[in-house]
N, C-alpha and C positions, 0 to 999 in steps of 0.2 A: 228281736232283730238288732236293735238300735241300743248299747250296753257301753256305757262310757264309765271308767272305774279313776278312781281319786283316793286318797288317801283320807284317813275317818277325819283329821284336822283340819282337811278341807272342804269337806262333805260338812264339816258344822258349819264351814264358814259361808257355804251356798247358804246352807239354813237359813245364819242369820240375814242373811241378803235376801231372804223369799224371793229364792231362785226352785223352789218348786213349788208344781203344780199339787203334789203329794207328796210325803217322804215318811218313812218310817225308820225302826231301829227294830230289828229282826233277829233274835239270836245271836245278839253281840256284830250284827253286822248292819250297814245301813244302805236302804235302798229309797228310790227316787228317782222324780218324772221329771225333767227339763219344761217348767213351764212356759219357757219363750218359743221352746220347739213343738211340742203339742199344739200353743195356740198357733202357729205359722201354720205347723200342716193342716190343721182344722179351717182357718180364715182360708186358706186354697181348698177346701171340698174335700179333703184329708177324711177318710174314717181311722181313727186310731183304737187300738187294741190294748188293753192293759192287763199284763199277770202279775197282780196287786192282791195284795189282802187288805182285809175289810178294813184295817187302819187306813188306808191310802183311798178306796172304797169310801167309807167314811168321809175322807173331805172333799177328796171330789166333788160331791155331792153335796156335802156344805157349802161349797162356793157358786152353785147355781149359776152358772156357767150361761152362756147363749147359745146352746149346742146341745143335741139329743144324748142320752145318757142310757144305754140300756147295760145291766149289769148283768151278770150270770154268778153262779155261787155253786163252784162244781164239788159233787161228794164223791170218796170211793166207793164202790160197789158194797166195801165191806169194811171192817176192822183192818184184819185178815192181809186182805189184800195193801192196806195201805200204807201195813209194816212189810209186805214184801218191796212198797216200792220205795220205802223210805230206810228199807235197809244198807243202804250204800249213803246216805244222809245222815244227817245230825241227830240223834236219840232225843236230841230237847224237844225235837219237834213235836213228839208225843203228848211233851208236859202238857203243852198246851192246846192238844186236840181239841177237847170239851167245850174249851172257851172259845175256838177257832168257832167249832160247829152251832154255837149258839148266834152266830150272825145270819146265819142264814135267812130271816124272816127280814132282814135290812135289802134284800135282793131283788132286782125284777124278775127271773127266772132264776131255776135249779133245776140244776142237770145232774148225773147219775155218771160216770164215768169209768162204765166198766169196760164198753170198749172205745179207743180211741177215735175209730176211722167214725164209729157210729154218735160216739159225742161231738166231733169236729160238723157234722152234717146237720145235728139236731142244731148248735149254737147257730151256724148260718143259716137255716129256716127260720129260727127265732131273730135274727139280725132283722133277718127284711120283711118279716110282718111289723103289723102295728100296734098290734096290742097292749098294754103298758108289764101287764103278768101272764104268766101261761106256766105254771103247776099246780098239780097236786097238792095242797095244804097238808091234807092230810096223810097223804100217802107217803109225804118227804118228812113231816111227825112222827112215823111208823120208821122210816128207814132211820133216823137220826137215832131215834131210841135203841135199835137193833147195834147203831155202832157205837153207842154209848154204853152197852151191856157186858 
C-alpha cells in the first residue's frame, strides 16, 4: 500500500543513514522499509505486513525487534505456473529461483499459492493463531523438489 520511490543515489544515501528497517538490491533495483515508520505504526498497535524477500526477511529478524514476527514463505503451485505469472516480469527472476527457494526452511510458515482468495484466508488463520510453525516439512521438501525439477 505504502510505496515511496527516490532515486537509486538517494536510496544509498538513506542506506548509509540506517534509515531502514530492511533494504535490499533486487534485480538492479532497490527496495526498502522506512524504519521510523514501521516502528511508529507498531508502537500505536500497528500490525504491519511485508512483501519482502528472504534478504529483507533475513534482517528483520536479525534485529530482534520488541514485536511478534510471524513470517510466511509463499511457493507457486508449480514451475509452470510461476513462468506464467512472471511472464510480463523480468526473466532474471528465474536466474535466481533455486537460490530464492532454498530459504524456505528460514520461515514460520509456507503456504502453497495456487489459489489466491484461498492462500489470502489460510495466511489470516495463521496470523491469529499462536503457534510459532504450522507446515508440512516434508510435504513442502516434496513440492520444492517437484519445482526444482
Amino acid at each position: 500500500k505504502d510505496y515511496y520511490f527516490v532515486s537509486k543515489n538517494k536510496f544509498r544515501k538513506l542506506i548509509n543513514k540506517r534509515e531502514f528497517l530492511e533494504h535490499a538490491k533486487v534485480f538492479d533495483n532497490y527496495y526498502g522499509s522506512s524504519k521510523k515508520l514501521v516502528i511508529e505504526k507498531l508502537k500505536k498497535g500497528k500490525n504491519i505486513i511485508f512483501d519482502i524477500d528472504w534478504q529483507g526477511t533475513r534482517q528483520i529478524r536479525n534485529k530482534k525487534l520488541n514485536y511478534k514476527l510471524k513470517t510466511f514463505f509463499i511457493l507457486p503451485p508449480s514451475k509452470n505456473e510461476l513462468l506464467k505469472r512472471l511472464i510480463k516480469r523480468e526473466k532474471k527472476r528465474m536466474k535466481e529461483f533455486n537460490k530464492d527457494l532454498s530459504k524456505w526452511k528460514e520461515y514460520d510458515h509456507v503456504v502453497i499459492n495456487d489459489d489466491l482468495s484461498l492462500c489470502y484466508k489460510k495466511i489470516m488463520q495463521l496470523i491469529k493463531r499462536k503457534e510459532e510453525q504450522s507446515f508440512d516439512r516434508n510435504f513442502i521438501y516434496k513440492h520444492i523438489k517437484k519445482l526444482q525439477s
